[in-house]
Biopython code that builds the backbone (N, CA, C, O; Angstrom):
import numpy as np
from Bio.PDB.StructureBuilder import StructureBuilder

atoms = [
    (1, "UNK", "N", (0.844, -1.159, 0.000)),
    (1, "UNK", "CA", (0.000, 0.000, 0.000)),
    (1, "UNK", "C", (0.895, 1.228, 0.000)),
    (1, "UNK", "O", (1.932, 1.305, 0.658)),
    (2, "UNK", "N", (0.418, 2.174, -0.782)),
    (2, "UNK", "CA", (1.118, 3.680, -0.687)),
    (2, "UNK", "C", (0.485, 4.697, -0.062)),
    (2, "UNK", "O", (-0.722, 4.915, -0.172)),
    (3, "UNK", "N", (1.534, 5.575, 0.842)),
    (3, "UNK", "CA", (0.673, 6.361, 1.675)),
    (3, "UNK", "C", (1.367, 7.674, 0.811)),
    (3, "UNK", "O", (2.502, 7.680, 0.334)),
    (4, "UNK", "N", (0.376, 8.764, 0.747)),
    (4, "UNK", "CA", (1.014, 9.867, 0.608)),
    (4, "UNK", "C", (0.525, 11.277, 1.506)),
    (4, "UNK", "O", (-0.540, 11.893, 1.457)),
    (5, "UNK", "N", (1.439, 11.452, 2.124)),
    (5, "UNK", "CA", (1.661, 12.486, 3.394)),
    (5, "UNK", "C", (2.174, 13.659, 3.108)),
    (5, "UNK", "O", (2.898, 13.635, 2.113)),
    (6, "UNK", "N", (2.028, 14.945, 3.759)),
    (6, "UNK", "CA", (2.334, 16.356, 3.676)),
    (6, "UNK", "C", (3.362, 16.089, 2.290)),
    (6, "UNK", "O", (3.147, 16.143, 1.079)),
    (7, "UNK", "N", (4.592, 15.774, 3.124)),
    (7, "UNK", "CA", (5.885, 15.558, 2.521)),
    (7, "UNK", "C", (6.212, 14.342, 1.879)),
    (7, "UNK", "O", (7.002, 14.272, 0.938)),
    (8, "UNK", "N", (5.548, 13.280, 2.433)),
    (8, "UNK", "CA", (6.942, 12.054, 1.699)),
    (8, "UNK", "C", (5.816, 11.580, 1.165)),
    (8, "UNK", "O", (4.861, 12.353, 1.088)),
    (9, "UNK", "N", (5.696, 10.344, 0.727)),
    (9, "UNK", "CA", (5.410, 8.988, -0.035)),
    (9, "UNK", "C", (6.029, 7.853, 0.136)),
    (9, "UNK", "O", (7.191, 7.678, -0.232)),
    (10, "UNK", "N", (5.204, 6.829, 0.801)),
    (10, "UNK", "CA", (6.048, 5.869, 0.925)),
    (10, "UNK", "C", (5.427, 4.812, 0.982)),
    (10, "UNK", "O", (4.281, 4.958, 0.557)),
    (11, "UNK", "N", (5.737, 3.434, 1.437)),
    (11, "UNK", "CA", (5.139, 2.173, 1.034)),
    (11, "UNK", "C", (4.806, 1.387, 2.407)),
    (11, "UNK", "O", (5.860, 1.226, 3.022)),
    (12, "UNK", "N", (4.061, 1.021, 2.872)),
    (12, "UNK", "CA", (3.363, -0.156, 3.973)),
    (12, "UNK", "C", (2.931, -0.918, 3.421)),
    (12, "UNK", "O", (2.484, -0.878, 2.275)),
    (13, "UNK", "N", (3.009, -2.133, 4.463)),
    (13, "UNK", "CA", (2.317, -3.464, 4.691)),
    (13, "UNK", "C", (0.803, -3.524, 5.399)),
    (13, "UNK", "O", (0.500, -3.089, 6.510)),
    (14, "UNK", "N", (0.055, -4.106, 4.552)),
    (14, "UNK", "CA", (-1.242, -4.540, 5.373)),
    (14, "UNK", "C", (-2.125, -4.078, 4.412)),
    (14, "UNK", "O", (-1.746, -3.787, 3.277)),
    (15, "UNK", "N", (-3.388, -3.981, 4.817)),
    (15, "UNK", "CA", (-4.973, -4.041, 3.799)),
    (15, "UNK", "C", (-5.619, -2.496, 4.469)),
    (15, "UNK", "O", (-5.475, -2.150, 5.642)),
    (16, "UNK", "N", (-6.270, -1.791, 3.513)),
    (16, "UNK", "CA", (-6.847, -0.884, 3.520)),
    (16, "UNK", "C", (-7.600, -1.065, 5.011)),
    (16, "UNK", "O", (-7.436, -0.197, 5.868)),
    (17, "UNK", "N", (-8.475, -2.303, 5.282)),
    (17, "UNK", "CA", (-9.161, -2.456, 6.073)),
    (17, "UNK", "C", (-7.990, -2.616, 7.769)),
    (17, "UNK", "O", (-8.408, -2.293, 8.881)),
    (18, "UNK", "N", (-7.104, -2.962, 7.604)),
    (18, "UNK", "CA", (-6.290, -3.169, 8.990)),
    (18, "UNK", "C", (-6.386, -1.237, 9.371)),
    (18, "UNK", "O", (-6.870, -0.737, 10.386)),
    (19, "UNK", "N", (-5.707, -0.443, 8.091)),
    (19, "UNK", "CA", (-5.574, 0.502, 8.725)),
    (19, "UNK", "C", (-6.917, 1.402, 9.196)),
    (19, "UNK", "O", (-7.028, 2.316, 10.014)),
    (20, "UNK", "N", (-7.824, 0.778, 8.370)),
    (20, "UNK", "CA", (-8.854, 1.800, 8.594)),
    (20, "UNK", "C", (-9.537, 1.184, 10.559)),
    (20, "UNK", "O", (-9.979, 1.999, 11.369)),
    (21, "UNK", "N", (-9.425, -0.272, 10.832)),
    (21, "UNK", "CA", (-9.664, -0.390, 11.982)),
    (21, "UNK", "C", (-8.657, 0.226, 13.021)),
    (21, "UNK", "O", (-9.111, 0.558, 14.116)),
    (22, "UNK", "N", (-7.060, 0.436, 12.701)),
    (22, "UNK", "CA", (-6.490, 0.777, 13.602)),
    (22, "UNK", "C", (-6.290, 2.258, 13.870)),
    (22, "UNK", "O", (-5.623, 2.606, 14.844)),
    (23, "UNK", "N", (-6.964, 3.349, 12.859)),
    (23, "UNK", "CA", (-7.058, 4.661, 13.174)),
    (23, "UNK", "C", (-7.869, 4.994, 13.023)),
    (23, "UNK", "O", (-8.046, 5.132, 11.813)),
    (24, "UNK", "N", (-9.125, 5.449, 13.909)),
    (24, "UNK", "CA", (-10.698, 5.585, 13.738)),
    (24, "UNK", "C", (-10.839, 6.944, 12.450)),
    (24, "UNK", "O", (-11.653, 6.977, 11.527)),
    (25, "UNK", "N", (-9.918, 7.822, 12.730)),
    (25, "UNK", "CA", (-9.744, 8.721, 11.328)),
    (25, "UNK", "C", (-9.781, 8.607, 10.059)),
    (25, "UNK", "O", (-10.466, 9.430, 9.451)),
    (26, "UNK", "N", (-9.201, 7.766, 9.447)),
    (26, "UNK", "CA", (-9.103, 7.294, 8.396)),
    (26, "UNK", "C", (-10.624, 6.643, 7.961)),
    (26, "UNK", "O", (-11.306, 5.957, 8.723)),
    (27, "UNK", "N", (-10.863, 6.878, 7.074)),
    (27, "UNK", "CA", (-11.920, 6.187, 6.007)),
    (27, "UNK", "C", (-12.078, 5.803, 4.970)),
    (27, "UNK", "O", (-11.272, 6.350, 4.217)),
    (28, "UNK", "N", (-12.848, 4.967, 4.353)),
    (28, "UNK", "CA", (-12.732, 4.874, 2.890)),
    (28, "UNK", "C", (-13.259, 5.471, 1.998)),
    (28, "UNK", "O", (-14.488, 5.450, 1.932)),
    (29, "UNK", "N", (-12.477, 6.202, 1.020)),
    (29, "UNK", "CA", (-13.293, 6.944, -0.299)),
    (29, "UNK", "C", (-13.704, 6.377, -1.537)),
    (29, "UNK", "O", (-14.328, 7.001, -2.395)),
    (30, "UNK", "N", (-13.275, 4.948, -1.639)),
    (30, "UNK", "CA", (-13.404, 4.283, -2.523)),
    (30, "UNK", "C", (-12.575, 3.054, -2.302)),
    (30, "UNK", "O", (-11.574, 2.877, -1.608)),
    (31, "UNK", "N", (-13.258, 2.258, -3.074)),
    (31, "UNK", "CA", (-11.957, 0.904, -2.682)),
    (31, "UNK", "C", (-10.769, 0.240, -2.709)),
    (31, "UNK", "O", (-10.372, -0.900, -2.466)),
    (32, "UNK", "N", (-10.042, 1.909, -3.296)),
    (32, "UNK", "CA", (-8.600, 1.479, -3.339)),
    (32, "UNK", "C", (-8.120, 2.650, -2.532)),
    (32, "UNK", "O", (-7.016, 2.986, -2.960)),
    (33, "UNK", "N", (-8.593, 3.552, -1.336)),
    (33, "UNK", "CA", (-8.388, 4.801, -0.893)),
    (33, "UNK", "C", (-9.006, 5.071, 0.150)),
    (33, "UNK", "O", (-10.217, 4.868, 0.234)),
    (34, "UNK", "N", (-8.159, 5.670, 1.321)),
    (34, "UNK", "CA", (-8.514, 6.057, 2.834)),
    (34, "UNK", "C", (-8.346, 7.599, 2.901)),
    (34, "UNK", "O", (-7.251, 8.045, 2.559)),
    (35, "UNK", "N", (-9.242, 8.395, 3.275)),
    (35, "UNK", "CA", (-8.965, 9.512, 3.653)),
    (35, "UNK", "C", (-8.924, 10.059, 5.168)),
    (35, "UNK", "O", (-9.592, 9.620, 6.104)),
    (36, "UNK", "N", (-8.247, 10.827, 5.193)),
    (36, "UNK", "CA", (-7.816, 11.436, 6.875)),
    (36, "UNK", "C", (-8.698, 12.286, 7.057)),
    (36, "UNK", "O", (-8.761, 13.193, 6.227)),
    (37, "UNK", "N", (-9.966, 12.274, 8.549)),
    (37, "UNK", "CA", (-10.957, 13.079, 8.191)),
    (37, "UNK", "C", (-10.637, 13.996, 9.122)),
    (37, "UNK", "O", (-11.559, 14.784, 9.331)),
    (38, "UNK", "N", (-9.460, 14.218, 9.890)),
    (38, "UNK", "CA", (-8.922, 15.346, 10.552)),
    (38, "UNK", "C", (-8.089, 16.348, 9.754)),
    (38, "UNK", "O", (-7.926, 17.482, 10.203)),
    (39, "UNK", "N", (-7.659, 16.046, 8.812)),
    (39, "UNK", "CA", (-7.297, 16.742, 7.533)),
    (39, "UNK", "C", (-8.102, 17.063, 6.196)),
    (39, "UNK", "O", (-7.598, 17.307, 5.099)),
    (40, "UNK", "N", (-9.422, 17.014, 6.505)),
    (40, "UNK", "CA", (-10.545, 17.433, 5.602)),
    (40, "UNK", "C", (-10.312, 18.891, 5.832)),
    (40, "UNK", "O", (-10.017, 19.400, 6.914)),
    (41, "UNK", "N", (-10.500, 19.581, 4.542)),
    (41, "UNK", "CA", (-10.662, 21.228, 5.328)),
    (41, "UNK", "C", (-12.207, 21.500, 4.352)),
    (41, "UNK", "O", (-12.734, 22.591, 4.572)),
    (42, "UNK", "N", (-12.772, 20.777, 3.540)),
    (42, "UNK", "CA", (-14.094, 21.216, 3.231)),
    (42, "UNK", "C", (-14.234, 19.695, 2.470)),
    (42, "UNK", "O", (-13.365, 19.018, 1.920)),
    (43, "UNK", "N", (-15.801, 19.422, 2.684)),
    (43, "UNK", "CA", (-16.419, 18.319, 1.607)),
    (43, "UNK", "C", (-17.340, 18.653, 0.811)),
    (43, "UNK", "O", (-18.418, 18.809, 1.385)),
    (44, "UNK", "N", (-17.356, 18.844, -0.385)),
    (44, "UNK", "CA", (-18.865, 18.711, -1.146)),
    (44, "UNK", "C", (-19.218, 17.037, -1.370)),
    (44, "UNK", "O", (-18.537, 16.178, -1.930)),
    (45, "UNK", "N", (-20.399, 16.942, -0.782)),
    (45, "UNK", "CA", (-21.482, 15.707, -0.735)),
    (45, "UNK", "C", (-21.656, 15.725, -1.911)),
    (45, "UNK", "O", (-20.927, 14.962, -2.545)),
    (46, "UNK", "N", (-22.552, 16.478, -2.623)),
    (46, "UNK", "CA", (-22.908, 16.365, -3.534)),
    (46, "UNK", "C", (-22.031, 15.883, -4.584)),
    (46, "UNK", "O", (-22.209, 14.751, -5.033)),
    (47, "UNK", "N", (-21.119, 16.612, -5.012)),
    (47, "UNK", "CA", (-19.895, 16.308, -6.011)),
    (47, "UNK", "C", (-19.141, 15.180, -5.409)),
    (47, "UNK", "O", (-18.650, 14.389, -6.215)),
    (48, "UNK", "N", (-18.937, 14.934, -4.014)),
    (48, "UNK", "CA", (-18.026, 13.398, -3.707)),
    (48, "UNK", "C", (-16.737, 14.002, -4.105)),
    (48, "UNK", "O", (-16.013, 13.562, -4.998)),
    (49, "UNK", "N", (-16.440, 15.328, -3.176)),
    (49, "UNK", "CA", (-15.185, 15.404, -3.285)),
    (49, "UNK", "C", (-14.869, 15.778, -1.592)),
    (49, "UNK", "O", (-15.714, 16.089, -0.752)),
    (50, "UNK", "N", (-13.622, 15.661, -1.430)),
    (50, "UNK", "CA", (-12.815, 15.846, -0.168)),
    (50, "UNK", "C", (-11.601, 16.817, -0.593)),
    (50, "UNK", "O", (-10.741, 16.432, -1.385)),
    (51, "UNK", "N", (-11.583, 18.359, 0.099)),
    (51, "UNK", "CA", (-10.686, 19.206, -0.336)),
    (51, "UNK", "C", (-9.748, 19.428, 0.818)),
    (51, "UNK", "O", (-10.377, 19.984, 1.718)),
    (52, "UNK", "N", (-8.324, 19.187, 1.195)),
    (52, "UNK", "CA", (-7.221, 19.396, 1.848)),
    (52, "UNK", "C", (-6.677, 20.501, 1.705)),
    (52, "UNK", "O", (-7.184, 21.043, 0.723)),
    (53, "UNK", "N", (-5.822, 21.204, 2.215)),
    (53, "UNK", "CA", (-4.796, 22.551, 2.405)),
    (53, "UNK", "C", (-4.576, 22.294, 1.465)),
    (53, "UNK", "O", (-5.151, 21.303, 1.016)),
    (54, "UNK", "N", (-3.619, 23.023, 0.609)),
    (54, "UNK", "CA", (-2.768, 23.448, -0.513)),
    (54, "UNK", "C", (-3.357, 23.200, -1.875)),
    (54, "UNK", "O", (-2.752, 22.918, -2.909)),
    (55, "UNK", "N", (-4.947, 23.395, -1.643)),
    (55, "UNK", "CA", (-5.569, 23.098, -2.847)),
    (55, "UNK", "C", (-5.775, 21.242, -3.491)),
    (55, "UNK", "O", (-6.350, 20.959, -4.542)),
    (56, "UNK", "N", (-5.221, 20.354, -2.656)),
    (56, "UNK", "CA", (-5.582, 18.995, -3.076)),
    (56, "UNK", "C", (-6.776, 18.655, -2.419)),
    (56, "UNK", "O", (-7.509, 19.095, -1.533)),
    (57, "UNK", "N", (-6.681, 17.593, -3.281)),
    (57, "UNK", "CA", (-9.085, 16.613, -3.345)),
    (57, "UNK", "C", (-8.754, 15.783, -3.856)),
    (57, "UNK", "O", (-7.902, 15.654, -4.736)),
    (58, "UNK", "N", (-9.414, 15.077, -3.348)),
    (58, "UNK", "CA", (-9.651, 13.974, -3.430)),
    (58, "UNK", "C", (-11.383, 13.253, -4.003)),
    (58, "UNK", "O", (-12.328, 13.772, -3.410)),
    (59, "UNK", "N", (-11.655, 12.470, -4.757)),
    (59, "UNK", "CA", (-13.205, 11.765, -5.081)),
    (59, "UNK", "C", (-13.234, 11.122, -3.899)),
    (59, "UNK", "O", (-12.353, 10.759, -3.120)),
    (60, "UNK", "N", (-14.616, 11.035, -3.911)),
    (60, "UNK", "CA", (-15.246, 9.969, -3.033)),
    (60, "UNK", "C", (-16.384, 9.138, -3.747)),
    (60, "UNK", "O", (-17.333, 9.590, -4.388)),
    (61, "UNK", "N", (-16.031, 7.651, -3.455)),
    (61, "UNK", "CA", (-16.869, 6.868, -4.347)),
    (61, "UNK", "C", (-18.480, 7.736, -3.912)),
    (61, "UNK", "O", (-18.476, 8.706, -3.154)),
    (62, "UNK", "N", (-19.930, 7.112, -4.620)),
    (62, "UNK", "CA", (-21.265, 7.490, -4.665)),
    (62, "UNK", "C", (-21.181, 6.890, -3.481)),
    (62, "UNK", "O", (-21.031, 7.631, -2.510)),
    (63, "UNK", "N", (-21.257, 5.365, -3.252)),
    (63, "UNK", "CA", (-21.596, 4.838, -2.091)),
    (63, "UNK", "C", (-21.192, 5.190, -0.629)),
    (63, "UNK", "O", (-21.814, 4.763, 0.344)),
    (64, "UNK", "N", (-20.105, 6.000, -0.549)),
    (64, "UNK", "CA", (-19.320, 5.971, 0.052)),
    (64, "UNK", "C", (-20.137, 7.672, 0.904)),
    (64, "UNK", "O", (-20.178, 7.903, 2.113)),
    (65, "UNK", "N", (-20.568, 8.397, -0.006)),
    (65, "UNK", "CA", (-20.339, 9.936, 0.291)),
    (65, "UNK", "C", (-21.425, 10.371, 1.843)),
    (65, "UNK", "O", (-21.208, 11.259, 2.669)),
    (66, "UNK", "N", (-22.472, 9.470, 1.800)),
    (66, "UNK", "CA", (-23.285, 9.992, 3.042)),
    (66, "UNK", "C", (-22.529, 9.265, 4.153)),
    (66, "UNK", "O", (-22.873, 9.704, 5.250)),
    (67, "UNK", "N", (-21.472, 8.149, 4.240)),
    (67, "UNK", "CA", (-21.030, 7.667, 5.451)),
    (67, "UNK", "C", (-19.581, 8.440, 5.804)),
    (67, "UNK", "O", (-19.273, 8.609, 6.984)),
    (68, "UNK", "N", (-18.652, 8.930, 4.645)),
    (68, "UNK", "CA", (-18.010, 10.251, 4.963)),
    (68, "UNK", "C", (-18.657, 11.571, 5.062)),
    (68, "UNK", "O", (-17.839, 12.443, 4.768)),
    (69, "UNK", "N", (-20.051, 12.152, 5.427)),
    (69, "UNK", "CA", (-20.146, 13.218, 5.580)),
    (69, "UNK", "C", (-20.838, 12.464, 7.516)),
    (69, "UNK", "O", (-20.562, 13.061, 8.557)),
    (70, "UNK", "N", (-21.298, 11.749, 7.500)),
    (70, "UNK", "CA", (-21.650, 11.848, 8.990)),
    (70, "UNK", "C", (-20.703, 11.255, 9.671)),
    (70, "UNK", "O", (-21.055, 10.956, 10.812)),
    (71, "UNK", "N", (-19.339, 10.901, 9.314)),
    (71, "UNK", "CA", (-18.613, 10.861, 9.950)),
    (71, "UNK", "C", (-17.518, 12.471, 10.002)),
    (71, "UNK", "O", (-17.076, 13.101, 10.963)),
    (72, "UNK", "N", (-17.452, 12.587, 9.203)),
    (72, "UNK", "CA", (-17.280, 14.031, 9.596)),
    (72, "UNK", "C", (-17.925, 15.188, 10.656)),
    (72, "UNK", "O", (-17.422, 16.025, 11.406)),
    (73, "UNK", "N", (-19.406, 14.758, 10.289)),
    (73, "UNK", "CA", (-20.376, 15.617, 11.120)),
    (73, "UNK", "C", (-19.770, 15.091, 12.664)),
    (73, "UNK", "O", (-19.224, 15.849, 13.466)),
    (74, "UNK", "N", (-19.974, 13.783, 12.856)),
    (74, "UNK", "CA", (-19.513, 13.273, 14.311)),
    (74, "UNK", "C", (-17.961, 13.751, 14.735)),
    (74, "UNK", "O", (-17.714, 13.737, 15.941)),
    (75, "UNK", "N", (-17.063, 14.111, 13.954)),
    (75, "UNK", "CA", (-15.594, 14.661, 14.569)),
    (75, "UNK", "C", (-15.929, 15.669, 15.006)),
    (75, "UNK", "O", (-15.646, 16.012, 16.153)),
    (76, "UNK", "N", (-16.847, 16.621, 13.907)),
    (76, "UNK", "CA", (-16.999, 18.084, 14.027)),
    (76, "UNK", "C", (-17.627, 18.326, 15.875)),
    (76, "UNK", "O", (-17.181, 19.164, 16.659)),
    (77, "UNK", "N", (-18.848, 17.217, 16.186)),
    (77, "UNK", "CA", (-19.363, 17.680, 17.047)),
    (77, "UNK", "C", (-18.487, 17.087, 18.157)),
    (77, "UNK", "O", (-18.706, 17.527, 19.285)),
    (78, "UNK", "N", (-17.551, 16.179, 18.020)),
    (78, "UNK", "CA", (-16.782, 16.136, 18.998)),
    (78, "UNK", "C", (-16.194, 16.912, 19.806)),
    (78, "UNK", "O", (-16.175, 17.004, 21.033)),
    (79, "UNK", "N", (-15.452, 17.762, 18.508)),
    (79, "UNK", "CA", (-14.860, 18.914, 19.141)),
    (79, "UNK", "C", (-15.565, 19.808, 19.377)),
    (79, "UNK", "O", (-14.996, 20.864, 19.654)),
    (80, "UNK", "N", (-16.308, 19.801, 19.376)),
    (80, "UNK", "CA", (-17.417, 21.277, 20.103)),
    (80, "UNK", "C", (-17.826, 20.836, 21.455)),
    (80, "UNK", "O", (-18.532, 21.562, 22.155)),
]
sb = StructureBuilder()
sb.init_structure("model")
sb.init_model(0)
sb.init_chain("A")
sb.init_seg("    ")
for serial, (resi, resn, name, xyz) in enumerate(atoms, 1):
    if name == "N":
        sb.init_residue(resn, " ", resi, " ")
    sb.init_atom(name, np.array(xyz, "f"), 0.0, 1.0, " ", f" {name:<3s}", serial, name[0])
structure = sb.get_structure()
């Protein structure tokens, strides 16, 4: 698996699904892709996109888009 971070890029061991159980953050945007939902800085639902700092986005599969927006909603109200 390839991760790509602020700065580097690099390569791990294991299944989409190990990491997504071992960091409640992480989610899936599709079935080859985890997104960091503490590093979301805006989502459009509608369009199934996920927008990060420095201008990067990410798709989000159809199926996928109402279980990344209420999981978002649930971080959001965490921190409040």
């Amino acid at each position: 698996m390839r991760v790509y971070a602020k700065n580097k890029v690099f390569d791990c061991l294991g299944t989409l699904k190990d990491y997504e159980k071992r960091y409640p953050s992480l989610v899936p945007a599709d079935r080859q892709s985890l997104i960091n939902l503490d590093a979301v800085q805006n989502y459009d639902e509608k369009k199934g996109i996920a927008y990060f700092d420095q201008g990067v986005a990410h798709s989000v599969a159809v199926r996928r888009r109402r279980s990344v927006m209420l999981k978002l909603n649930a971080t959001k109200n965490d921190l409040a």
